[in-house]
N, C-alpha and C positions, 0 to 999 in steps of 0.2 A: 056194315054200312058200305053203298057204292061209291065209286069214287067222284060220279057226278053229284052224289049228294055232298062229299065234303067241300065240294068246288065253289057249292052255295052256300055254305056256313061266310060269315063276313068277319075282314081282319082286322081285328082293331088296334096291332102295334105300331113301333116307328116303320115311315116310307125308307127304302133303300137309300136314300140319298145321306138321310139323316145317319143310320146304320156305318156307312163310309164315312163317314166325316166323326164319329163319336172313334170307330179302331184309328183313324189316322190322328187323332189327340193323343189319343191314349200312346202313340207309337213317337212322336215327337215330345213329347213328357218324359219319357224314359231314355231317349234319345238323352233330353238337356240332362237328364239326372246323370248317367254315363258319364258325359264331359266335364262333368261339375267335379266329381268323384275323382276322377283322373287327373283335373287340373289340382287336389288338392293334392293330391298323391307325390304328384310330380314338380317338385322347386321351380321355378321359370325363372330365367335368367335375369338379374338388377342389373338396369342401363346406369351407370354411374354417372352423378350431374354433379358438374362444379362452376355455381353462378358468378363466382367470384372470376374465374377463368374465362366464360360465354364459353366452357364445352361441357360438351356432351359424349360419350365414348359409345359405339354403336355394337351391338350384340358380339358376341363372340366369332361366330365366323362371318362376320360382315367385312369388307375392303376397306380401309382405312384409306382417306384422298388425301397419299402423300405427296402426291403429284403438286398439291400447292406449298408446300416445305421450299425454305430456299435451302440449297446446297444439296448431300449427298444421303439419302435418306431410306433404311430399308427397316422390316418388318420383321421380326423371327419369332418363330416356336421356341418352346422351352426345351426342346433341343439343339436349336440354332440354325434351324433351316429356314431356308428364307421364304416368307409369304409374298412378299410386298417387295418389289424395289423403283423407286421412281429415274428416270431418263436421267437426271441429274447425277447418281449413284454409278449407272451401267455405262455413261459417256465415260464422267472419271476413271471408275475404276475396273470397270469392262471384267475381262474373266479371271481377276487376283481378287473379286469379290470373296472366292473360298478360301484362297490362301489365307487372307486379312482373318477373316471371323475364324479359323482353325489355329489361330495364334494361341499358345498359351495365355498371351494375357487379355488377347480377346476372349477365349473361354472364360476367363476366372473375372471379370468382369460381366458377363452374360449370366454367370452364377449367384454372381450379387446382387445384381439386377432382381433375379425371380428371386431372391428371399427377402428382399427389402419390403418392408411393411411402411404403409400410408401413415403420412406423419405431416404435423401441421393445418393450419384451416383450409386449406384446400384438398387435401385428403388424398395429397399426391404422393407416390413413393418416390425418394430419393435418385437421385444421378447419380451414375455410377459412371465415370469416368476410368480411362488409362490411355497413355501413350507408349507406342514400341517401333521398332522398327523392322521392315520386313526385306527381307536379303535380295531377294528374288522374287521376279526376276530383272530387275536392278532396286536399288536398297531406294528406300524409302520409309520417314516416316512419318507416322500417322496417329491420331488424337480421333478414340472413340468413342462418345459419348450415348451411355443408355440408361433407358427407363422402362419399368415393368409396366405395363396400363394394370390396371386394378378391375376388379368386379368379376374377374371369368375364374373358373375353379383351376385346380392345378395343372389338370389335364389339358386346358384351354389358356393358359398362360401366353400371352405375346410380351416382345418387346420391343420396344421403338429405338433402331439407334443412328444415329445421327455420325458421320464421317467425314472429319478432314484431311487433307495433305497436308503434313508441314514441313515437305522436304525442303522446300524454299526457305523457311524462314530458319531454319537453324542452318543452311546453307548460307546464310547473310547473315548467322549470327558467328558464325565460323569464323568467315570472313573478316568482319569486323574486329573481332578478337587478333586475328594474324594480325591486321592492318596498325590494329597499336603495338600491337608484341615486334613486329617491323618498324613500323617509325619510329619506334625507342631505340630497337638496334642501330638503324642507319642512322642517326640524332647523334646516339651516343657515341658512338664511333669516333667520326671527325673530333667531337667534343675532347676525347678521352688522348686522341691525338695531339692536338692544341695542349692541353692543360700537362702535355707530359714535356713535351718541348718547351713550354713558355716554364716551369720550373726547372728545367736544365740549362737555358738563359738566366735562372735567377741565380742556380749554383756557379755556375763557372764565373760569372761575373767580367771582370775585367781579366783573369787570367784564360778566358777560353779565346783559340786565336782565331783569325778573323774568317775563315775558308770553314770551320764548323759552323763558327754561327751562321753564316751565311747559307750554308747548310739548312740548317735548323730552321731558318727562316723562307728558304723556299721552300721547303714540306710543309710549313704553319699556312702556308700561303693556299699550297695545294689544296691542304685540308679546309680551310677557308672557303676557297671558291667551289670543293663539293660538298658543306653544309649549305653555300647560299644555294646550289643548285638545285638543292634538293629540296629545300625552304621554297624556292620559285616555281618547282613542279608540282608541290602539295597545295600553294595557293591557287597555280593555276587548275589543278583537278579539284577544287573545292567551287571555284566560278563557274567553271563548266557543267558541274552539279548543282548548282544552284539554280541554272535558268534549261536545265535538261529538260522539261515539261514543253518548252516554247519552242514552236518546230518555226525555223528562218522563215524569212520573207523576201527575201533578197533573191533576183534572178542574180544570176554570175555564169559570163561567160569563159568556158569553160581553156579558153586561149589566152585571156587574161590571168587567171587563175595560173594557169603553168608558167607564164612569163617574170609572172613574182618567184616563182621558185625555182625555177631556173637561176634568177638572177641571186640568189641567196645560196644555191650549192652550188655554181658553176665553178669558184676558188676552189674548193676541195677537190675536183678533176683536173688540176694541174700538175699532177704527181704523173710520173712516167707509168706507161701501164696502169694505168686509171683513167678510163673514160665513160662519157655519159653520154646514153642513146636516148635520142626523140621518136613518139609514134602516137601522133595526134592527131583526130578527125577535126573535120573542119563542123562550125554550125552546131556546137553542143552546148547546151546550158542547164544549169542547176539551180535549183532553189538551196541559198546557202548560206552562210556567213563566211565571205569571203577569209579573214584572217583565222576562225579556228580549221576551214579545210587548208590553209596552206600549214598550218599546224602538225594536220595529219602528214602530210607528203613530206614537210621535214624530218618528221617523226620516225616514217618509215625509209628515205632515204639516209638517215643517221644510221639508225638499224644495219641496211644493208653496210655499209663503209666500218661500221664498227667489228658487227662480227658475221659477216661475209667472206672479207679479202681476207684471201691466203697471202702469207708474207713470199715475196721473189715470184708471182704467179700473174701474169694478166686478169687485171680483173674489168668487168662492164658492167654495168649497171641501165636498164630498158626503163626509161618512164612515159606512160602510155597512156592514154585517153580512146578510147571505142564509146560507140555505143552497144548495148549491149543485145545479146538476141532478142525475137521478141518471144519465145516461151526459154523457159532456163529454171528446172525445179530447183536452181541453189537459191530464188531471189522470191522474195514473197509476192512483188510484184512482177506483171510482163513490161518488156521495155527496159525506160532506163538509162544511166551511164555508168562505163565503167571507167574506173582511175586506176594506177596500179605501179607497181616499183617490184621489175625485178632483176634478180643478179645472176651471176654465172659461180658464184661461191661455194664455200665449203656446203653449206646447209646443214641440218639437223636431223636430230631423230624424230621418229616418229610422237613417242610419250611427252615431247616436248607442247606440243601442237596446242593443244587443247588448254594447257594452262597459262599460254602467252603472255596475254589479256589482264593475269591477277597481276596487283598490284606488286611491288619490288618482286615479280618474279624475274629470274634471270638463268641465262644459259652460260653457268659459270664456268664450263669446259669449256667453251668458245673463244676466250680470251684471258688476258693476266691481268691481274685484280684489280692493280693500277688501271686499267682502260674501262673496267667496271664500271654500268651506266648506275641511273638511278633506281630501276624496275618500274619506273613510270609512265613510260611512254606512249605503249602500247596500251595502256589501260587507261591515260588520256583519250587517245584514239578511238578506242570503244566507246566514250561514252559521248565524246561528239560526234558519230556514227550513231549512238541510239539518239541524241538529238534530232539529227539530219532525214531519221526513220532510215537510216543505210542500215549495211552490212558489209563483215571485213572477212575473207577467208584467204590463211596463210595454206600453201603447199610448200611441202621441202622435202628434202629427203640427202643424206651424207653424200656428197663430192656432187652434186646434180642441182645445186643452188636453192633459192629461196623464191617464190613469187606471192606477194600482197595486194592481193585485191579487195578493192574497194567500190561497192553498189549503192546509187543513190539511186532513188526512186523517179519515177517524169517528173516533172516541173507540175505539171496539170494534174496529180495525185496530191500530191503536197500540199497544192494550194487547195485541193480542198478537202481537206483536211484542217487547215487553221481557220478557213472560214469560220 
């Protein structure tokens, strides 16, 4: 047969179009079958819901938005490396984030973490808590608190854990602790004094002669006036704590200010070789509570007079009023005024510096027992200084004397501030 004849035979199947559209069914059918097949094959991850909670936990390798977490907040593999840290974590605790979680007992809490099972109507695993403390690189310690999220397999395992500082608070609890274990000491003391002489007044009786007793009774005396001393500096550091929140209001010129203490230590600069230097700018004023800063300045010119002067030595003492530069990285603020007390004394060491400020601390090489203050005075001063929003910085150093300075903020910072 030719081939023009088969050209005239007529077709009677499907048109092409139809043809295409029957293989592209046929090609998407097997398609969905595939997917279907493989979805069943293969587990798909459970988003775990907890209605009771309003969460929701999001797939395994999803970012968790720890960013709205208050405090210090990071994310680990179940090896402990970290996925997640939010600004609040990297501010505090910056690059001792691996020293932290490399602790034994941050390990062994991370460990309990991922084996804790879901427990409860919420279906939450358990906190795993520990506190320790880390050496270096200065000692601190720290309160960690973690939880496994649930729903991911082993190999996908995270943990949330949450990080405080409590150098602070057991640094105050420290504190506190001395502070009674000290005011018992210094209480009982005087006390134990008193009660030993007022029974040796009861033995002697009439046959003890008059120059003991009298004895006996100016020491009861002594010891008397430093329990009340000391009774008057714990009440007065208790007031002063008490209204510590309330930053003054009072402007106070800064000439008046001097003129009252002046007029209160000028007698004790009538001893030969014992004088007191002036060095005051004119036009300075403070926002302040005029009687607890003359507090201070007595405070600290007691200071200098007690354990300053070298016995048979010229001694002077500088008290001085500047204003202070207008940038200076010791002051939190620019500007300012500065007050200050200084000597030409023995001075101190260096290890002393730093612990000034704690209460009944003392520099009890610097004099004989008898002259012994009460450890309070400088820790008075601190804290009407953290009132005032000042600051107190001692320099000293052995035969090159003592200087106490004291930083009070502008007038116009202060004030608003209390507004």
């Amino acid at each position: 047969m030719r081939a023009d004849s088969l050209a005239a035979i007529p077709y009677d199947g499907l048109p092409l179009w139809a043809g295409l559209a029957l293989v592209g069914g046929v090609v998407v059918g097997w398609g969905a079958a595939i997917l279907a097949f493989r979805r069943r094959a293969i587990p798909q991850p459970v988003i775990p819901e907890y209605p009771a909670l309003g969460l929701s936990l999001p797939l395994p390798d999803a970012p968790l938005p720890i960013e709205l977490f208050p405090g210090s907040v990071l994310l680990l593999d179940r090896l402990g490396a970290v996925l997640q840290a939010n600004e609040e974590a990297l501010t505090q605790f910056g690059d001792s984030v691996g020293a932290i979680l490399r602790h034994p007992a941050a390990r062994s809490a991370l460990s309990a973490a991922l084996r804790a099972e879901p427990e409860g109507a919420d279906g939450l695993p358990p906190v795993c808590s520990t506190t320790f403390t880390l050496d270096v690189p200065v000692p601190r310690t720290l309160h960690l608190s973690l939880r496994g999220l649930p729903g991911a397999q082993d190999r996908h395992k995270r943990v949330l854990v949450v990080m405080s500082d409590r150098s602070e608070a057991q640094v105050l609890d420290r504190m506190r602790m001395d502070f009674v274990a000290h005011a018992s000491h210094e209480l009982r003391t005087p006390l134990a004094s008193l009660s030993g002489f007022i029974d040796a007044l009861r033995a002697g009786g009439t046959s003890m002669d008059e120059g003991t007793r009298q004895q006996f009774l100016d020491i009861m005396g002594q010891q008397s006036s430093r329990l009340k001393r000391l009774i008057d500096r714990l009440l007065y550091l208790s007031r002063v704590q008490a209204h510590e929140h309330q930053r003054p209001r009072d402007v106070v010129d800064v000439a008046d200010l001097m003129a009252i203490v002046l007029g209160e230590v000028a007698p004790r600069f009538d001893e030969d070789g014992c004088t007191l230097n002036l060095a005051i700018e004119d036009d300075l004023t403070i926002r302040a509570d005029e009687d607890e800063m003359v507090q201070v300045l007595l405070n600290l010119i007691e200071n200098a007079l007690k354990y300053g002067r070298e016995r048979d030595q010229p001694f002077a003492v500088t008290l001085f009023a500047r204003r202070a530069p207008a940038r200076d990285d010791r002051w939190p603020e620019d500007g300012g005024v500065l007050l200050g007390v200084e000597d030409n004394g023995r001075g101190m060491e260096a290890h002393h510096l730093p612990r000034l400020t704690e209460r009944f601390y003392r520099v009890v090489d610097k004099v004989e027992p008898s002259q012994q203050g009460t450890g309070l005075g400088l820790s008075i001063v601190r804290h009407i200084l953290d009132r005032h929003g000042g600051r107190l910085r001692v320099a000293s150093a052995p035969g090159r004397g003592t200087t106490c300075l004291v930083w009070l903020p502008p007038v116009s910072v202060v004030q608003s501030e209390t507004v």
